[in-house]
TORKOL-814255 format. One record per residue (C-alpha): residue number from 1; residue in three letters; x, y, z. Coordinates in Angstrom, 1 decimal. Example, Ala and Ser with C-alpha at 12.3 -4.5 7.8 and 13.67 -1.06 7.14 Angstrom:
BEGIN
<atom><gumar>1</gumar><vexza>Ala</vexza><u>12.3</u><v>-4.5</v><w>7.8</w></atom>
<atom><gumar>2</gumar><vexza>Ser</vexza><u>13.7</u><v>-1.1</v><w>7.1</w></atom>
! end
This chain:
BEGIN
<atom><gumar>1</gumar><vexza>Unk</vexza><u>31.1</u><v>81.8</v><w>40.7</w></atom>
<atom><gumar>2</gumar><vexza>Unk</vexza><u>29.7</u><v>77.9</v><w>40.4</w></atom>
<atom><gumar>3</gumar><vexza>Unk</vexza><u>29.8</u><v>76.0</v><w>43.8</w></atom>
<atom><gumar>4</gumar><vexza>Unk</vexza><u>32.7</u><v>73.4</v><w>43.7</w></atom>
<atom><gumar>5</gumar><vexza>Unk</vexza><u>31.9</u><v>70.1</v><w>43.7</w></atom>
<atom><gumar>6</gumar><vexza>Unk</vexza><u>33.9</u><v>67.0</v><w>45.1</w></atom>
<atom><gumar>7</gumar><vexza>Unk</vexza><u>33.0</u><v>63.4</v><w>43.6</w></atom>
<atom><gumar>8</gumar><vexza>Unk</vexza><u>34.0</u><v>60.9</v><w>47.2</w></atom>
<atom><gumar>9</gumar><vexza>Unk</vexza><u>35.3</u><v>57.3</v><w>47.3</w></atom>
<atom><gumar>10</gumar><vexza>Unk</vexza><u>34.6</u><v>54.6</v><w>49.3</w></atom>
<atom><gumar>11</gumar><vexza>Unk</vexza><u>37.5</u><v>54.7</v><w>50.4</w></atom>
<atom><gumar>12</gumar><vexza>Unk</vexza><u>37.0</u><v>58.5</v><w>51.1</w></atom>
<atom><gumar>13</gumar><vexza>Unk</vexza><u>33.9</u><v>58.0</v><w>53.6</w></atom>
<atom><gumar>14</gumar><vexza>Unk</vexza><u>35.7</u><v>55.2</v><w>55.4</w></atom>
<atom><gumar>15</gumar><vexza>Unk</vexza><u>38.7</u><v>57.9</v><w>56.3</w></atom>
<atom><gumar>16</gumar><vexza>Unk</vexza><u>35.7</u><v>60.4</v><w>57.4</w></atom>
<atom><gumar>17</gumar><vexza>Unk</vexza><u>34.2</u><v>57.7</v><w>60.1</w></atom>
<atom><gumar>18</gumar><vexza>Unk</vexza><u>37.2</u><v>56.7</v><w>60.9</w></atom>
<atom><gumar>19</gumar><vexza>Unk</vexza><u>37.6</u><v>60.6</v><w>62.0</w></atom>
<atom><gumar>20</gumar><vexza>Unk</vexza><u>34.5</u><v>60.6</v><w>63.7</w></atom>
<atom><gumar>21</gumar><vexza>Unk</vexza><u>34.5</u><v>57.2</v><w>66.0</w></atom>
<atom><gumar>22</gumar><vexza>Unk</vexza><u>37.3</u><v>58.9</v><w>68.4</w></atom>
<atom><gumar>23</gumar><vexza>Unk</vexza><u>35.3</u><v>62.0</v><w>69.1</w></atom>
<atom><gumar>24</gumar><vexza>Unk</vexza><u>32.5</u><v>60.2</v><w>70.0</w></atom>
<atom><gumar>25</gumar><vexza>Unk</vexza><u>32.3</u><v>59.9</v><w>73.9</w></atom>
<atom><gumar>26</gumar><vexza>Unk</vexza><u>30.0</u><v>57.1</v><w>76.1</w></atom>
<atom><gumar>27</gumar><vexza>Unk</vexza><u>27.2</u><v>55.0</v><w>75.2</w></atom>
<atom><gumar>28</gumar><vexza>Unk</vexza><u>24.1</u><v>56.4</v><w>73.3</w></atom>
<atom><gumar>29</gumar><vexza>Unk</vexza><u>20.7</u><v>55.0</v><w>73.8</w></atom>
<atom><gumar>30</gumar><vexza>Unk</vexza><u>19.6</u><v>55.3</v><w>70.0</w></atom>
<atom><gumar>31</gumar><vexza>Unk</vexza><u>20.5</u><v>56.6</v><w>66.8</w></atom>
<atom><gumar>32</gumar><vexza>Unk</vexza><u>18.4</u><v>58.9</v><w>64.8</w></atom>
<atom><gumar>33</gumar><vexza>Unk</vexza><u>19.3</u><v>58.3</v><w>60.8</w></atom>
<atom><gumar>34</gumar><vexza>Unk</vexza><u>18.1</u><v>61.3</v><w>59.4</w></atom>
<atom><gumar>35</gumar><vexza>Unk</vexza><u>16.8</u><v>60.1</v><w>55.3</w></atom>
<atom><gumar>36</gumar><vexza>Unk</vexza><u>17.9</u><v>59.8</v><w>53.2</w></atom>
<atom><gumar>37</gumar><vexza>Unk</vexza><u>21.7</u><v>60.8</v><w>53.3</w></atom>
<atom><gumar>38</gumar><vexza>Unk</vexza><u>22.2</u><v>60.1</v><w>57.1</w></atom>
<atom><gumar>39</gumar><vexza>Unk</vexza><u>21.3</u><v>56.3</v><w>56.6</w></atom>
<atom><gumar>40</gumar><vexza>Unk</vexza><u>24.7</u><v>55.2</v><w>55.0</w></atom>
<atom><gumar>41</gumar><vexza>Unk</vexza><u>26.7</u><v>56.7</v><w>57.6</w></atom>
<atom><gumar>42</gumar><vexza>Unk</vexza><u>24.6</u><v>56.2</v><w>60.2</w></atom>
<atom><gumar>43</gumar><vexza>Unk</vexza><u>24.5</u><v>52.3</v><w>59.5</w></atom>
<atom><gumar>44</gumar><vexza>Unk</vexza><u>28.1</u><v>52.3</v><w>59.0</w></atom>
<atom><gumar>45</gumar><vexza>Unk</vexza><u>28.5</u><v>54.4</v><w>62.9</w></atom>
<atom><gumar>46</gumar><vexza>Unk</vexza><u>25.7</u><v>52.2</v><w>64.4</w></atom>
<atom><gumar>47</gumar><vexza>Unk</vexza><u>28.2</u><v>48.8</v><w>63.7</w></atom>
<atom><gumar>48</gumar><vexza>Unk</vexza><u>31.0</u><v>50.2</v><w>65.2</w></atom>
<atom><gumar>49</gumar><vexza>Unk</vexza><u>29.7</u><v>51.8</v><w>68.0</w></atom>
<atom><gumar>50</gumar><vexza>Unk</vexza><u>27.1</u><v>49.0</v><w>68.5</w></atom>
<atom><gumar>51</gumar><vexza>Unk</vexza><u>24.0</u><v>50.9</v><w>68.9</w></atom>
<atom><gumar>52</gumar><vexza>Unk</vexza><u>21.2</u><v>48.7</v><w>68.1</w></atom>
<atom><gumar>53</gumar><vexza>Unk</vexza><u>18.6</u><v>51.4</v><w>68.5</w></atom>
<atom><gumar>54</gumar><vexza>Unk</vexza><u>18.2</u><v>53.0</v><w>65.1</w></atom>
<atom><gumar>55</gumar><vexza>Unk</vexza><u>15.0</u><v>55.3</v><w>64.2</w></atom>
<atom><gumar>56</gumar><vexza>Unk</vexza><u>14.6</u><v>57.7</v><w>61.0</w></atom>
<atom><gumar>57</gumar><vexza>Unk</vexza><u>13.7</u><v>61.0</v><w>60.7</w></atom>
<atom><gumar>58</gumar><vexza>Unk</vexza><u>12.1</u><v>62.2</v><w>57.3</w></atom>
<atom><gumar>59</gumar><vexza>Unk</vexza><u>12.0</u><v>65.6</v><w>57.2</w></atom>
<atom><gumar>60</gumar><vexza>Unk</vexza><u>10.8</u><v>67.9</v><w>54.4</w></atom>
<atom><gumar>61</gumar><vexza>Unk</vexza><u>10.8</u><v>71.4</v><w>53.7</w></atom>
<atom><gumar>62</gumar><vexza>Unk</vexza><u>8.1</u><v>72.8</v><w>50.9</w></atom>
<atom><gumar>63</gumar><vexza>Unk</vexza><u>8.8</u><v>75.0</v><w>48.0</w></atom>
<atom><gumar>64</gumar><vexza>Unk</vexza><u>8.0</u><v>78.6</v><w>48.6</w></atom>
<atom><gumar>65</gumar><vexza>Unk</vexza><u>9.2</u><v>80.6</v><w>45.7</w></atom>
<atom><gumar>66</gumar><vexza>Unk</vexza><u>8.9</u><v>83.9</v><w>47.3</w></atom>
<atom><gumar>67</gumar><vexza>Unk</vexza><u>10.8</u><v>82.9</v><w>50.7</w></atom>
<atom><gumar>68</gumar><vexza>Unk</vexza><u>12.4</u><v>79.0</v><w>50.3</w></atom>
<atom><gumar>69</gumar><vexza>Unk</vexza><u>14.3</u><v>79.5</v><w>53.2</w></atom>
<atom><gumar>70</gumar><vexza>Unk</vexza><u>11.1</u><v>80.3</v><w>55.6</w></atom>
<atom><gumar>71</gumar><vexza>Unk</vexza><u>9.2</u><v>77.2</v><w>54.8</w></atom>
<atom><gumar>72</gumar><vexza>Unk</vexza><u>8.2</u><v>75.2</v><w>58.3</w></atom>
<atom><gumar>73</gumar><vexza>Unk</vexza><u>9.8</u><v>71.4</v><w>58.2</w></atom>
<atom><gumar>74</gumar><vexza>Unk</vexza><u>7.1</u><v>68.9</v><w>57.5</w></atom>
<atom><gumar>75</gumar><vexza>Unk</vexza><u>8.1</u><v>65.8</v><w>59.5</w></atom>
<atom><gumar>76</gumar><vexza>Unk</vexza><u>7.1</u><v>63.1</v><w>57.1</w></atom>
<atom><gumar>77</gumar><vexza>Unk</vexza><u>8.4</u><v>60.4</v><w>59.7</w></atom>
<atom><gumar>78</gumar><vexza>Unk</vexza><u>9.3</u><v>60.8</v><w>63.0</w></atom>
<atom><gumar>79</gumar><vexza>Unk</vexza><u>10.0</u><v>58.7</v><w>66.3</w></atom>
<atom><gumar>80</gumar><vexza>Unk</vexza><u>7.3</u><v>58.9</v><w>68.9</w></atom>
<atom><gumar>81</gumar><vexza>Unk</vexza><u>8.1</u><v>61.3</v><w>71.3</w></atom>
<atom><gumar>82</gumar><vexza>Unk</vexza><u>8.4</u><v>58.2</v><w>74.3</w></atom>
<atom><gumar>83</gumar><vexza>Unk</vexza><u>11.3</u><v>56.9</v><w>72.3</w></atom>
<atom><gumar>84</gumar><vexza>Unk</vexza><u>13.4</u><v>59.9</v><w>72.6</w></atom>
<atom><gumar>85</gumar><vexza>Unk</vexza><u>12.2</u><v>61.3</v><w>76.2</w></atom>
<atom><gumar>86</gumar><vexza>Unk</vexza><u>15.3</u><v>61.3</v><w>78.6</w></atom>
<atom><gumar>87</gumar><vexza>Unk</vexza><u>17.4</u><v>59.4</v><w>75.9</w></atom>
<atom><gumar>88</gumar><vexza>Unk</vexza><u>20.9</u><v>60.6</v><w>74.6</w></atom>
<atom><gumar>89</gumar><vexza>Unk</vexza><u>20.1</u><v>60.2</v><w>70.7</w></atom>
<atom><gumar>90</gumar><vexza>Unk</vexza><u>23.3</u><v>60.4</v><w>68.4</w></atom>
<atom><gumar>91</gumar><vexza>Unk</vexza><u>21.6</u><v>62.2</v><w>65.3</w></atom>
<atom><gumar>92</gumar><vexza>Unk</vexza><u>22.9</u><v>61.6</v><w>61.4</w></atom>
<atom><gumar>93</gumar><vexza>Unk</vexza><u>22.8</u><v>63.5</v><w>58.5</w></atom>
<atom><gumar>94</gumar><vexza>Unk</vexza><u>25.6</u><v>63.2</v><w>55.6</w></atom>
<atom><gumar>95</gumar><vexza>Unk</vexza><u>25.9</u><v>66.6</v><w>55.4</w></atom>
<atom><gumar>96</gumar><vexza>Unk</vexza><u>25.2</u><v>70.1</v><w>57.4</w></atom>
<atom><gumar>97</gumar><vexza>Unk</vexza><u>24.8</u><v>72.4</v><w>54.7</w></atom>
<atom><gumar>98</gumar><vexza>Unk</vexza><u>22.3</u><v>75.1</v><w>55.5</w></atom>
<atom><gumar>99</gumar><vexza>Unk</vexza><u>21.4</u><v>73.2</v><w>59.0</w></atom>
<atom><gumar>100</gumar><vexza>Unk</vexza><u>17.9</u><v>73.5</v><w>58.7</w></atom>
<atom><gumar>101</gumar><vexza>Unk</vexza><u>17.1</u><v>70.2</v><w>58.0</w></atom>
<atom><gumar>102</gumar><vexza>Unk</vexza><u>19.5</u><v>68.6</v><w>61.0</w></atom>
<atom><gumar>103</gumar><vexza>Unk</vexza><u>18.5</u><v>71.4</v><w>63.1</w></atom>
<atom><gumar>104</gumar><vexza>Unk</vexza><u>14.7</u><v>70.7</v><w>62.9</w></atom>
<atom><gumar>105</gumar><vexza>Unk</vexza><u>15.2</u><v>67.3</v><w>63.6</w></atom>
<atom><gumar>106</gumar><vexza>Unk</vexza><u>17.5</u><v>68.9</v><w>67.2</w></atom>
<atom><gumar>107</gumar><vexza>Unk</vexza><u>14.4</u><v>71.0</v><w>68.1</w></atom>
<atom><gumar>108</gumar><vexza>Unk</vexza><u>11.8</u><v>68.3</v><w>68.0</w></atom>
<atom><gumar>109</gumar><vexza>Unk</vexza><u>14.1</u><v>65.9</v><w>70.1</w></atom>
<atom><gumar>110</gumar><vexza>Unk</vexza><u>14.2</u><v>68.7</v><w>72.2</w></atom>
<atom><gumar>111</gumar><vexza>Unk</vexza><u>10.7</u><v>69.3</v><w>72.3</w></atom>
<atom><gumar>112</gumar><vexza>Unk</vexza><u>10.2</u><v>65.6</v><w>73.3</w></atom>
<atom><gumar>113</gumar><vexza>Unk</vexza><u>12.5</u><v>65.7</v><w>76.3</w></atom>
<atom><gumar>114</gumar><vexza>Unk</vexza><u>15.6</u><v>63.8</v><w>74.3</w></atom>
<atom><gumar>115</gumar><vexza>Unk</vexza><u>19.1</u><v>64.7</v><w>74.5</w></atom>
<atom><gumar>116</gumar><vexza>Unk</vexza><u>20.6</u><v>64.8</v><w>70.8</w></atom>
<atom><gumar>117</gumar><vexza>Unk</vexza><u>23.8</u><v>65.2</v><w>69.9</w></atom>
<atom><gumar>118</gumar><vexza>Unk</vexza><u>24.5</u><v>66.1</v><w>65.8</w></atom>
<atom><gumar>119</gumar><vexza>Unk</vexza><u>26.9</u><v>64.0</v><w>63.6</w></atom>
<atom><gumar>120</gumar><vexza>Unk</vexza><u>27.7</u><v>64.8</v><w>59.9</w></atom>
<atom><gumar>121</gumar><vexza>Unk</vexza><u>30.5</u><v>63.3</v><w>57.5</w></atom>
<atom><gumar>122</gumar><vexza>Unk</vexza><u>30.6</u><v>67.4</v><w>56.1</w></atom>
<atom><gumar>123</gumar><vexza>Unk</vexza><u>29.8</u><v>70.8</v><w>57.7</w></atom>
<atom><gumar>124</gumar><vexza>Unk</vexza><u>29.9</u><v>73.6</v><w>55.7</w></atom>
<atom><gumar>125</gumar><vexza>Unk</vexza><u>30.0</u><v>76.5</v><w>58.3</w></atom>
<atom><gumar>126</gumar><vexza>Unk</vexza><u>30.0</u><v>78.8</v><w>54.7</w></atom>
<atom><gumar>127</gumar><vexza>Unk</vexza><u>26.2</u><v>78.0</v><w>54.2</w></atom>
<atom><gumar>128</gumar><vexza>Unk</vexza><u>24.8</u><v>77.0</v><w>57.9</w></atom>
<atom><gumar>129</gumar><vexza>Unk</vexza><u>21.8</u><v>79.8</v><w>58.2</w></atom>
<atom><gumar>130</gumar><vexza>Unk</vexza><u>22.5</u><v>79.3</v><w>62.3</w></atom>
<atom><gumar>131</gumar><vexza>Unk</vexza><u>25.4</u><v>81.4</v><w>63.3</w></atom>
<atom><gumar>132</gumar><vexza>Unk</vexza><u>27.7</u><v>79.4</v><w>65.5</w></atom>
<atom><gumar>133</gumar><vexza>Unk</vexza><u>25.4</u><v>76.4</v><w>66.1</w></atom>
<atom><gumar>134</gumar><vexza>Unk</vexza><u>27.1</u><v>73.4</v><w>64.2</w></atom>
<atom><gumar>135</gumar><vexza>Unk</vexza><u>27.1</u><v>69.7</v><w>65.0</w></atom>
<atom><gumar>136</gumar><vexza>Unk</vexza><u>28.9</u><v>68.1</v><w>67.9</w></atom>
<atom><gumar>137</gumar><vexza>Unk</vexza><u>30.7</u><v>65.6</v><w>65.7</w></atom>
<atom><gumar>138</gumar><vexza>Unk</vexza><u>31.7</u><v>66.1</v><w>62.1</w></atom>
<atom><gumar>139</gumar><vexza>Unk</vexza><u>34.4</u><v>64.2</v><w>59.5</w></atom>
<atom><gumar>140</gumar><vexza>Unk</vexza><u>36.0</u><v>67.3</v><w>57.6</w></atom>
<atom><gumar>141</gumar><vexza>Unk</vexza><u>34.5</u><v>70.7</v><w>57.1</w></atom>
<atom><gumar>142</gumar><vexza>Unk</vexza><u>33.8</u><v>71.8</v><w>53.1</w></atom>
<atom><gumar>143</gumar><vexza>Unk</vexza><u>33.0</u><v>74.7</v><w>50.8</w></atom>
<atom><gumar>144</gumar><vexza>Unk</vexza><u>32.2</u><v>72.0</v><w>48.1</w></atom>
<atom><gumar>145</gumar><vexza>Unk</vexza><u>28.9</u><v>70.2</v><w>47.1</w></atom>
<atom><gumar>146</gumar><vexza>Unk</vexza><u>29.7</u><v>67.0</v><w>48.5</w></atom>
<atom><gumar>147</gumar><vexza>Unk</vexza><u>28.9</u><v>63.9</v><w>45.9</w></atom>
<atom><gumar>148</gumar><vexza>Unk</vexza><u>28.6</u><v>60.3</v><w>48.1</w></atom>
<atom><gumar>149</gumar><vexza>Unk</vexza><u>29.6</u><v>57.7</v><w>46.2</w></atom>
<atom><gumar>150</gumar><vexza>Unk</vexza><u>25.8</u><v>56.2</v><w>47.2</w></atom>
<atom><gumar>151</gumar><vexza>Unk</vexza><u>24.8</u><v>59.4</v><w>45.2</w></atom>
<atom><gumar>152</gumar><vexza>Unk</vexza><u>26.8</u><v>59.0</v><w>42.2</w></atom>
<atom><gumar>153</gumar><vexza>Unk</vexza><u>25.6</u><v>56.3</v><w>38.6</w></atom>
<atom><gumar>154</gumar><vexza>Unk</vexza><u>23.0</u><v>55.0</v><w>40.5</w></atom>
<atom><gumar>155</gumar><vexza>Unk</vexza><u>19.6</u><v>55.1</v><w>39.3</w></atom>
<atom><gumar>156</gumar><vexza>Unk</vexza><u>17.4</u><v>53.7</v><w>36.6</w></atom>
<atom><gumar>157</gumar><vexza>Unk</vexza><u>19.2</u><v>55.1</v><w>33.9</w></atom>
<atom><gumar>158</gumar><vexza>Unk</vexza><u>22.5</u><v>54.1</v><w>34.6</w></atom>
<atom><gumar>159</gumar><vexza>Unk</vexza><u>21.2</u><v>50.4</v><w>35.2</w></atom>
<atom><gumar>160</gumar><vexza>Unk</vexza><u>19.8</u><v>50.3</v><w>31.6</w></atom>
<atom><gumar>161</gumar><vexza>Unk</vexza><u>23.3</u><v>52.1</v><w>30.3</w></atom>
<atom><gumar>162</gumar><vexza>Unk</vexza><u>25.1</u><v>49.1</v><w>31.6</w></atom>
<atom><gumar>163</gumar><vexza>Unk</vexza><u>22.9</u><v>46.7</v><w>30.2</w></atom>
<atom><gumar>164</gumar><vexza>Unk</vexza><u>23.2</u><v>48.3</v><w>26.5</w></atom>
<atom><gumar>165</gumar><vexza>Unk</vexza><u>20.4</u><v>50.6</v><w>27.0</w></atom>
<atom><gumar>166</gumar><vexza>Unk</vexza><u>17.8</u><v>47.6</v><w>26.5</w></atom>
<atom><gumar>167</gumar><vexza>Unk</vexza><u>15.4</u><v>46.6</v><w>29.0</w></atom>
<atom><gumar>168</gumar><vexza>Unk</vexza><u>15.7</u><v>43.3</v><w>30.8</w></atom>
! end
């Protein structure tokens, strides 16, 4: 059976924040975008809950064809571990879909003495390879591979489409 898909609005992600800013309880001391989906939603969260802190998180996973899901994260960027000690970090992703991604990010926070709390637009408890962990927050949950409408015509192609297919 192929995965659903479901194509979202603008107008779509503003209803999810808008979901999210009332869970959200007291001040954080930074935000942790993880990249490259968490830094739309994260920007949009940092305005309205004013946190001026903002660090990224760039986390990859290598290809192992006989076991994908074993590979070790391989922290591309990270924050220095005296920027998260003893500080409540609000950490975003777009989307939890397996979890390991979010959830590697959660253990090295940990690791550093920070005190993260998760925050997706989707969780997909179908997929998450970590039981009943999810994220604290979360817009809407989803069986669906979740388009952003930052994901969708973009790219080089589509820019040379619009202009007639001609270089510029």
């Amino acid at each position: 059976m192929a995965q659903r898909h479901e194509l979202l609005s603008w107008n779509d992600v503003d209803k999810l924040i808008d979901v999210l800013i009332p869970q959200f309880r007291g001040e954080y001391d930074a935000m942790v975008i993880i990249t490259r989906g968490g830094i739309v939603p994260g920007g949009l969260i940092s305005e309205v809950l004013d946190i001026k802190t903002l660090l990224t998180a760039s986390v990859d996973f290598p290809e192992q064809a006989d076991k994908p899901l074993l590979a070790w994260p391989n922290f591309v960027q990270f924050p220095e571990d005296e920027l998260l000690k003893g500080k409540r970090l609000l950490v975003v992703d777009d989307v939890w879909g397996s979890g390991r991604t979010i959830t590697a990010v959660k253990n090295r926070i940990l690791g550093a003495g920070g005190i993260p709390e998760l925050c997706v637009l989707h969780y997909n408890p179908y997929r998450s390879l970590f039981g009943t962990s999810r994220p604290e927050y979360f817009g809407a949950t989803t069986d669906a591979r979740i388009i952003y409408p930052w994901e969708s015509g973009r790219g080089l192609d589509h820019i040379l489409l619009d202009r007639g297919g001609e270089e510029q």
